[in-house]
N, C-alpha and C positions, 0 to 999 in steps of 0.2 A: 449653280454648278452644272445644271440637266440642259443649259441653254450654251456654255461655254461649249459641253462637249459635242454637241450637236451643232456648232457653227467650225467645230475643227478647229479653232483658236489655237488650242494646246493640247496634247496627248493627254486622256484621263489621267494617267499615274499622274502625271507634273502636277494638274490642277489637286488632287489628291493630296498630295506631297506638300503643297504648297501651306494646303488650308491643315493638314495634321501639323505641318509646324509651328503654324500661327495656334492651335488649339493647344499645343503644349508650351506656348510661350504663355499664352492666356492664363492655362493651369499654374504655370511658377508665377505668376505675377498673383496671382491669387491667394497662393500658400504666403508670399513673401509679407503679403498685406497682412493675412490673416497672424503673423506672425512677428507682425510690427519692422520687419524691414526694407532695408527699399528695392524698389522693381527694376530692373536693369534692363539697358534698352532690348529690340529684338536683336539676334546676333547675326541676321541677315540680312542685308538692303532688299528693297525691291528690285535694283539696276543688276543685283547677282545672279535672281530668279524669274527665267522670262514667263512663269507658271505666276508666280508673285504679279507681275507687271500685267498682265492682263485681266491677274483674277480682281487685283484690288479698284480699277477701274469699274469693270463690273457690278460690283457690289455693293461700294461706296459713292458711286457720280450716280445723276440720271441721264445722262447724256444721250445713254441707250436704254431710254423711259419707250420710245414708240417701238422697239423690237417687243413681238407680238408674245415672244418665247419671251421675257424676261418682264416682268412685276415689280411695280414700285408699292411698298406697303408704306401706309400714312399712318403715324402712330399716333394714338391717342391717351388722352390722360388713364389712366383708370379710375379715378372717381368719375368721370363721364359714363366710361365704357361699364361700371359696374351697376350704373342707372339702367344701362338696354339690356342686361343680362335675367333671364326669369331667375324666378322664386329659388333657390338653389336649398333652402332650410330642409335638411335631410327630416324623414321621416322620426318618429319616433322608436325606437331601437334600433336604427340604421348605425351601417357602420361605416360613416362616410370620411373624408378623412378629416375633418373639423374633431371627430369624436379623438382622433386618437393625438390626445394635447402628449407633449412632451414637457419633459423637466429634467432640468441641468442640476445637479448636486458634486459636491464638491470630493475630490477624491478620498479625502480623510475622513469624510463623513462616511461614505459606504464603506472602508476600511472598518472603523469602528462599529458599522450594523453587524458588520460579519465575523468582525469580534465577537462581540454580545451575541450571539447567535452558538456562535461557537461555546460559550460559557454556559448559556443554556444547557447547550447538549453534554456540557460536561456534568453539570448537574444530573442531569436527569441520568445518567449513566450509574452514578453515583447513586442514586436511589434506586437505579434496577440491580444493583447491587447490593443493598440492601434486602431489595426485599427476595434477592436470591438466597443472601442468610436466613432473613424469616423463613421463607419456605425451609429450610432444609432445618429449621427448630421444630417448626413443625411436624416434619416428620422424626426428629426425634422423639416429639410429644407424644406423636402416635404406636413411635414404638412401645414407649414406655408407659402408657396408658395400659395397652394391647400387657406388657408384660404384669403390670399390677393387676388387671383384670385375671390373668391366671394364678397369679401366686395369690388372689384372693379367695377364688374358685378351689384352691389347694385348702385354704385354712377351711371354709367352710365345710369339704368332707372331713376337717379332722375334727371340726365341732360336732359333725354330724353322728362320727362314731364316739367321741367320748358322751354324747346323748346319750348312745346307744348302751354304753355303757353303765354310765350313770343310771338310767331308764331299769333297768335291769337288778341293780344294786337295790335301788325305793323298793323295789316288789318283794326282795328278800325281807328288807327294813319293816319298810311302814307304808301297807297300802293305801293310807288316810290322804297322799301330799301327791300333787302330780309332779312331774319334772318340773312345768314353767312356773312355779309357783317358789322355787330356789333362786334366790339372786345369783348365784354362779351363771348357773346357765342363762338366766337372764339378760345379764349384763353381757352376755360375750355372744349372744343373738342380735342384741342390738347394735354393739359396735360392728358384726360381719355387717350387717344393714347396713350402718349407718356409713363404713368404707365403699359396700357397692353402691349407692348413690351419691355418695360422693367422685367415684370415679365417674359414675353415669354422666354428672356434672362436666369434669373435665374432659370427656369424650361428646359431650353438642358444646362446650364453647370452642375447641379444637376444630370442629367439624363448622364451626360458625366463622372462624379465624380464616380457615381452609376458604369459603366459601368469596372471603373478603378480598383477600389474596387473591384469589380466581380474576374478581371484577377489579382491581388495583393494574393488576397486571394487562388485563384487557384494555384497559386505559390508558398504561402507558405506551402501550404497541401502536394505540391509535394518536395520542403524542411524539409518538418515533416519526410517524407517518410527517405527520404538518410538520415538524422543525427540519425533516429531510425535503419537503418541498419549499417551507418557509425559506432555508440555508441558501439551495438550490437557485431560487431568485433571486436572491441577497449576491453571489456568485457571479450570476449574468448579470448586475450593475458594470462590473468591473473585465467584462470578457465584448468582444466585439468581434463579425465577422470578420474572416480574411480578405471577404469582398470589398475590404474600407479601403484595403492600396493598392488593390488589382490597375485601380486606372493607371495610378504613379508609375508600377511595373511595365506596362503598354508601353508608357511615354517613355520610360529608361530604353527598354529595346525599338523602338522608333528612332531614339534618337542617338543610337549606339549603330544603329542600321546606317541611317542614313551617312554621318559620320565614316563611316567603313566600307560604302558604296554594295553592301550584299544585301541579297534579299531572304528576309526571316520572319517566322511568324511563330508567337509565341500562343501560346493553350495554356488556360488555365482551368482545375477542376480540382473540385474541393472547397470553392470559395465559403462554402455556405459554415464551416467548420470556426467556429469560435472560438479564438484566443485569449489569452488575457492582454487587455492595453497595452500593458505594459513591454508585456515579450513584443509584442505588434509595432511599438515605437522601436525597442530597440533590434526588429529583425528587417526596418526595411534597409538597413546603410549596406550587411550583409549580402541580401538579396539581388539590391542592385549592381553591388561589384561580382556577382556571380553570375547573374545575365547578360552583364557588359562584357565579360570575359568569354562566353557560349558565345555570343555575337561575334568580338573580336577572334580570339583564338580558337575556337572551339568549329564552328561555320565556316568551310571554304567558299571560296570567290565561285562564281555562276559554272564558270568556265573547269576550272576542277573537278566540281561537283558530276557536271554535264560527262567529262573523263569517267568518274568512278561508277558512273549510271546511277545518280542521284537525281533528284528532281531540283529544279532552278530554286527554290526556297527552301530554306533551311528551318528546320521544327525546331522549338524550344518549347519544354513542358515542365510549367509546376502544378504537382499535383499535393495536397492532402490529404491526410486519413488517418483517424487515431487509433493508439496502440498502446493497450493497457495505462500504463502512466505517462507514457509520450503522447506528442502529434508527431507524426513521420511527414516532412516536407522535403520533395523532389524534386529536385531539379534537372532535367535533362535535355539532350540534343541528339542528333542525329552526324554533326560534324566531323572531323578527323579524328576526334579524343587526344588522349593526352601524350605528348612525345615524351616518353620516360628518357630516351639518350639523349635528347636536349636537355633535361630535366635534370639529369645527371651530371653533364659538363656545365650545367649554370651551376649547380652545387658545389663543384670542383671547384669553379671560376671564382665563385664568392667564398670556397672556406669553410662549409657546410660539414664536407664530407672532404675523408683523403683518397687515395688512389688505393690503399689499403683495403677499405672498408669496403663490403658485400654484403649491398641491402636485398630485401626481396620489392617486389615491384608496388605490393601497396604499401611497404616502407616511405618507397621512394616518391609515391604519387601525395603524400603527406608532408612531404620538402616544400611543395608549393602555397604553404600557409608560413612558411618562412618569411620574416621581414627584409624585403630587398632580393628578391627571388624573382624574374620574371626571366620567361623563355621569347618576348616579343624582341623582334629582327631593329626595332627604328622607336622611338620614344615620341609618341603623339600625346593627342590628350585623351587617348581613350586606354592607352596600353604603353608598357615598357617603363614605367614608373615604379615599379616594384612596391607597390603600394597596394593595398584593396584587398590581398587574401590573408592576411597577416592581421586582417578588420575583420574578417569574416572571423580568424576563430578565436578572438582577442573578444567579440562583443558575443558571441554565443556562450562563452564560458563565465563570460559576466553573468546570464541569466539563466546560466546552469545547465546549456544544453550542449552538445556534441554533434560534429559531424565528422562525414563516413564519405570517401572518394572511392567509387571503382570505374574504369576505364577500358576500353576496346579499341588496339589504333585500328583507324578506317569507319567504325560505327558510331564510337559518340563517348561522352563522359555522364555519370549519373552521382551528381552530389546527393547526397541522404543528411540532410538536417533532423538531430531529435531535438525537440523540443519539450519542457517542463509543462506539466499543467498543474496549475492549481486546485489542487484535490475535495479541497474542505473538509467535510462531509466522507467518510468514505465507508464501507466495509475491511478487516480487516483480520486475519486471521494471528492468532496470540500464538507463541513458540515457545519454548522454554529453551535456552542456550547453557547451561551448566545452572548457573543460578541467576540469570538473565533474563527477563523475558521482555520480545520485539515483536511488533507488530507486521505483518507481514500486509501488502493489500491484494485483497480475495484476486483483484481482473490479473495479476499474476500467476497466480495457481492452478493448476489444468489439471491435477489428480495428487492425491495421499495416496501412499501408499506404505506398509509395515514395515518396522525399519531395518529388518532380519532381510529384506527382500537387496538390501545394499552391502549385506555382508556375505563372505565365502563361507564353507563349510570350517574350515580354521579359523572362523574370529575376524579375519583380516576384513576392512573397510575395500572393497572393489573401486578400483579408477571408474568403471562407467556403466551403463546397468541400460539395458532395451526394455523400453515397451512400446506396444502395439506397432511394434517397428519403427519405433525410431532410438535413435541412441541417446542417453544421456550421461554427460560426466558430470562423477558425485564429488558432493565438497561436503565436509562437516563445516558446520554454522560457525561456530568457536572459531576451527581453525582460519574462514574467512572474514573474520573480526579481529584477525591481528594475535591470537590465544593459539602459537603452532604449536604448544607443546599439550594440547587439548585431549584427551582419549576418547574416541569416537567406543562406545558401548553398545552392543547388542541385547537391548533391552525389550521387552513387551512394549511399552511407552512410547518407546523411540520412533519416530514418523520418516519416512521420504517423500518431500514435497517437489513435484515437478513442474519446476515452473520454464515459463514464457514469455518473449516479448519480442514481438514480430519473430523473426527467422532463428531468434539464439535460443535456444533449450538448455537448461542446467536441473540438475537432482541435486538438492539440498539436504543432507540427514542434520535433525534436530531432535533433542533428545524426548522434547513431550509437546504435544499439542492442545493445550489447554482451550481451544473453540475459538467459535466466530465472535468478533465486536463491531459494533458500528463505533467508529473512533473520529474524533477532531483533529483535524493537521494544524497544527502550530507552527510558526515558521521559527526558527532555530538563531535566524540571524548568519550574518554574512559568513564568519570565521567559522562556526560549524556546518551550515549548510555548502559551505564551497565544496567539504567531501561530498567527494561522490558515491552515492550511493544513499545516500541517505536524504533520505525526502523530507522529515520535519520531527515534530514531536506531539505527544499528546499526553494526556492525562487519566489514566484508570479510572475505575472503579473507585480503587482503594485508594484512591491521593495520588498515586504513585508516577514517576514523569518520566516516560519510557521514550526512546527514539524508535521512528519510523524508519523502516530500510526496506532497501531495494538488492536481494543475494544476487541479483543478476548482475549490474553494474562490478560489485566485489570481485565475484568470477571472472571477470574479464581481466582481470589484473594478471599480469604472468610472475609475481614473483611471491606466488604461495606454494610452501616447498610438501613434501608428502608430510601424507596425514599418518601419523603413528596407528599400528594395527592395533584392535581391539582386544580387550583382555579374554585372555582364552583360558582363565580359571581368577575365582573370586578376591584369592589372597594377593593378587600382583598389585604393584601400586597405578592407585586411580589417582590421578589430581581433577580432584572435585570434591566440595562441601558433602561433608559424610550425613549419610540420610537415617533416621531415626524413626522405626514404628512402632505407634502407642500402642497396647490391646489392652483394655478395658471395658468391662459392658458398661463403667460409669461414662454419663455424659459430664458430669463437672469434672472430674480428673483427666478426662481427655482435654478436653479444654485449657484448662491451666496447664496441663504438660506440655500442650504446644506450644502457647505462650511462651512458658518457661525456655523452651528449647527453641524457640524461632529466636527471642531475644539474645540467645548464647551466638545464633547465628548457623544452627542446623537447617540440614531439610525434614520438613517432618510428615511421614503419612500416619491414619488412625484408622482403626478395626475397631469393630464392638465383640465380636468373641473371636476362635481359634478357626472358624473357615472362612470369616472375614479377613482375616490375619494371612491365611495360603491363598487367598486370590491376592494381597497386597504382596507378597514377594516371590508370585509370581510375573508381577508387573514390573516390579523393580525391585531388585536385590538388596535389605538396609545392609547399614555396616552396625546397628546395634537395636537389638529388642527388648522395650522397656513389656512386661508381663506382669499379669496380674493373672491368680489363681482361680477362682471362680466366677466363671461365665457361663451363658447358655450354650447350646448346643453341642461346643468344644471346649474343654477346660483348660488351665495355661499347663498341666502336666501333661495334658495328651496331646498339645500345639507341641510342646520343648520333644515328644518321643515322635510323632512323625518330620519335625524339621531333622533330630541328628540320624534320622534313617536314611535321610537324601545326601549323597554325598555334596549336593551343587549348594545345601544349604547349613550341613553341617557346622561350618566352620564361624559361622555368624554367632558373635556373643550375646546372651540373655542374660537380661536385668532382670532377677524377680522383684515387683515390688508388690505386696499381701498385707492383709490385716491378719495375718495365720502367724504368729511369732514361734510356735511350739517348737522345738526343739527336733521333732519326728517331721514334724512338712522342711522344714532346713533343710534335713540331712536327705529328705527324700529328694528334694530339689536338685540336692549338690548332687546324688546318684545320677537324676535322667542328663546331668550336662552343663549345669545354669551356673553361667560365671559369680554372680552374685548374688546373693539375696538379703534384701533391703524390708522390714519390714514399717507399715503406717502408724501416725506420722512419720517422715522420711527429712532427712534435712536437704535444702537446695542444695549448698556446697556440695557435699557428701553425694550425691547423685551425679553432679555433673562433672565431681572427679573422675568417677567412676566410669562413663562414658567416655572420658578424654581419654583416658586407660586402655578404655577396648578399642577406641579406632586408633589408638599409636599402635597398638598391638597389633591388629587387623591390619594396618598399612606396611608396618615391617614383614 
């Protein structure tokens, strides 16, 4: 080539020209091979190309073997040539590239690791869930330990005084007998004894339990660790850079260039950004009808350009860069951008639109992924086919991704591809949606905030709510799940989450935020995952097979109509599963009444005495209070007289339920306010009649 253009032969471009289109024939004949079909001849004679006609003499004859500037290379076998070659056996830890062997596995195979991998982590989830109930047994142990240690400390000063007592009696009696020498008092010294060492007991195996717990836990955080890098690996089998089509994309604008007689030069950055295979096979057909299109219509001719005070080559830029749950891939130019009034009388012309209709202009720039839509002047083979944009958003939606046109006439057009990634693995923040709960993923979330913070002083749910200077419009969760007749409440519980994705902001109110999980994406399959918005599925803790979402996607939707304002006093009707709190100091009665009450299909919260009880409805308002009479610190008499002094909690029905049957605790009960009073044993029915009772009541 260095001797062509230094004999003048032929202008560098041409020789240039020449040899790129012999290297992209070369490239399709390679793919075609590689692909088992056959190779079609070059689509240029040498007699059409006088760049061709000189270069191929050249390079293929010796004819011009004695031109001093041009080199004939003698090629030899390489089993010869690997005889004259030194020692080449890399060192010992060397990292030469012999070391780095490669291996082909079949797709369904890596599918399947990243299954099992994924079952793993289901697992193990499942046991940190567990041993999150252990923990919280244990500290019931500890309370209850902590409370037999004092009610034992209690008996012992009443033995102490009836000694004293006793002690006292002998002296009158009969000085002859000491105290410890009466089996009374004997026998009830050694059982105080024999209960405080027996607590002693249950306070180091607790403390022992405690301990094990500690190190279990330790353990499994350092298991989170490897099956989150194990996963990780398992992932990149099946993902590949974007630098694997970049050259295909060169050849497409090359051969879209020359085709069109302009001169363009395409930039590429972000190659290094890793896809998955799959989305990679099916985004190059895309791609290339988007570039062929920058080329053709998008790039004017030299002479134009030269008019508009452009420079004679025309830019074309794709760029990547990831974005929370997308890749953002861009495609730009610098060209005339897009003719909306052409745009518009091809729509006319084909039927699209009537003469009626009044789009806005990124309405209109969205007509162009219509099938049989094209604004080109003449039908070649590059343009005017109506063909190719109508692929673009036909094969993005197949792999679940979205693109986005905005346009400048005179500056250029900027397509915005999102693209789907494969999550696995992810973090993921839990919500509760009335009696829902969705996993949310954390790279979404830019800040919580209280969820009084998205209502007005009257109760009402606000359209849109600022922070740190930016705006955002609020959606309750329910009502963007399709649930408009949802009542967004102003509870302690209730969260505002402000989420993110690239340029869109939205504030999401959800009624509770029950923490972070590391979750497994499950794919959903075609028919559910086509919704939008929903990224896949997973598996709890608890069994349970919760869908993954995306509230941003949902927001975007314009036909969610107002959200109904918040209730601005306790008694209006709430549509939601009515909520139920236990107070009990027992730990087995709380237990089974949730049970009992989850199975009915309540919500249910639990207190161990009555200031456990006023921090729980202060968090969230029940619609019925199951009580029990004697507890520490607050008793259920003095919980039922400080709730009917609050007027915001007055109106809440009490269940008493007691082993007190006497006829005077009844009738005291019925004074302070208490709808019922049930004494122990209690019948199931009969309880959760009584319940259905107070929230018919409470709802009307």
């Amino acid at each position: 080539m260095e001797a062509l253009v230094d004999h003048g032969d032929v202008p560098a471009s041409d020789a240039l020209n020449a040899l790129d289109e012999r290297f992209d024939h070369l490239a399709l004949a390679t793919e075609a091979l590689q692909k088992g079909q056959p190779v079609q001849s070059e689509p240029r004679s040498d007699a059409a190309d006088p760049g061709a006609q000189t270069l191929a003499p050249d390079l293929l004859s010796s004819d011009r073997a004695s031109d001093a500037s041009v080199q004939t290379l003698e090629l030899t076998p390489l089993s010869s040539r690997a005889a004259q070659l030194p020692d080449a056996t890399p060192a010992p830890g060397g990292s030469g590239v012999r070391d780095q062997a490669l291996l082909r596995i079949r797709a369904e195979v890596a599918d399947r690791l990243v299954n099992q991998a994924g079952e793993i982590s289901i697992a193990r989830s499942r046991i940190e869930t567990e041993m999150e109930a252990f923990e919280r047994g244990l500290s019931e142990l500890a309370v209850t330990t902590g409370r037999v240690r004092e009610q034992l400390h209690e008996i012992a000063i009443q033995a102490e005084s009836q000694l004293q007592s006793r002690l006292s009696q002998l002296k009158s009696d009969d000085a002859n007998f000491d105290p410890l020498e009466f089996d009374r008092y004997t026998r009830l010294q050694e059982l105080t004894r024999m209960i405080a060492e027996g607590v002693g007991d249950v306070a180091a195996v607790q403390q022992g339990l405690a301990r094990t717990l500690e190190h279990t836990t330790a353990s499994l955080a350092e298991q989170r660790r490897i099956d989150r890098e194990h996963h990780h690996d398992l992932m990149r089998l099946r993902a590949a850079p974007f630098s694997t089509i970049t050259e295909r994309l060169y050849r497409t604008v090359r051969q879209a260039t020359r085709g069109s007689g302009k001169k363009v030069e395409l930039t590429i950055r972000g190659g290094h950004v890793e896809i998955n295979r799959t989305v990679i096979e099916r985004l190059i057909a895309p791609l290339e009808h988007v570039l062929r299109n920058a080329v053709v219509h998008g790039i004017e001719p030299v002479e134009e350009r030269r008019r508009a005070g452009k420079p004679d080559v025309g830019m074309v830029t794709v760029a990547l860069r990831p974005e929370a749950t997308e890749i953002r891939l861009t495609v730009s130019d610098d060209g005339a951008g897009l003719d909306i009034a052409r745009i518009r009388d091809k729509a006319l012309a084909r039927g699209l639109l009537t003469p009626e209709q009044s789009l806005l202009d990124e309405e209109l720039m969205q007509l162009i992924f219509s099938h049989g839509l094209s604004t080109a002047e003449e039908i070649t083979g590059l343009s005017g086919r109506g063909v190719g944009m109508d692929i673009v958003m036909s094969e993005l939606g197949a792999i679940g991704g979205r693109v986005k046109v905005t346009s400048k006439r005179g500056k250029g057009a900027y397509f915005s591809f999102f693209l789907p990634v494969t999550l696995g693995i992810t973090q993921a923040l839990l919500v509760r949606a009335g009696i829902d709960v969705f996993p949310i993923p954390t790279v979404l979330v830019g800040q919580v905030l209280a969820g009084r913070s998205a209502h007005d002083q009257a109760g009402r749910l606000r359209e849109s709510i600022e922070h740190l200077g930016r705006r955002y419009r609020v959606h309750y969760l329910p009502v963007l799940l399709g649930k408009l007749d949802a009542t967004a409440e102003a509870t302690r519980a209730s969260r505002v989450l402000l989420l993110r994705a690239g340029d869109e902001r939205v504030a999401v109110l959800v009624d509770e935020v029950l923490g972070s999980r590391e979750i497994m994406v499950k794919d959903v399959g075609a028919q559910i995952g086509s919704v939008r918005g929903i990224l896949g599925a997973t598996v709890l803790g608890d069994g349970r097979g919760v869908l993954i979402i995306n509230p941003i996607e949902f927001a975007r939707r314009g036909d969610i109509r107002a959200i109904p304002a918040a209730a601005a006093h306790p008694a209006e009707v709430s549509a939601r599963t009515p909520l139920v709190l236990v107070v009990d100091d027992s730990l087995t009665v709380r237990k089974f009444t949730t049970r009992l009450l989850a199975r009915e299909g309540f919500r249910v919260t639990t207190a161990r005495d009555g200031v456990e009880a006023l921090d729980q409805v202060r968090v969230a308002l029940p619609d019925v209070i199951l009580l029990d009479i004697e507890m520490p610190r607050m008793d259920g008499f003095d919980l039922t007289r400080v709730l009917h002094s609050d007027p915001r909690t007055a109106g809440i029905p009490i269940i008493m339920i007691t082993s007190r049957t006497a006829e005077k605790h009844r009738q005291y009960a019925m004074d302070l306010g208490v709808r019922v009073y049930l004494g122990k044993p209690y019948s199931e029915r009969e309880l959760m009649t009584h319940i259905a009772h107070c929230t018919e009541r409470r709802a009307a």
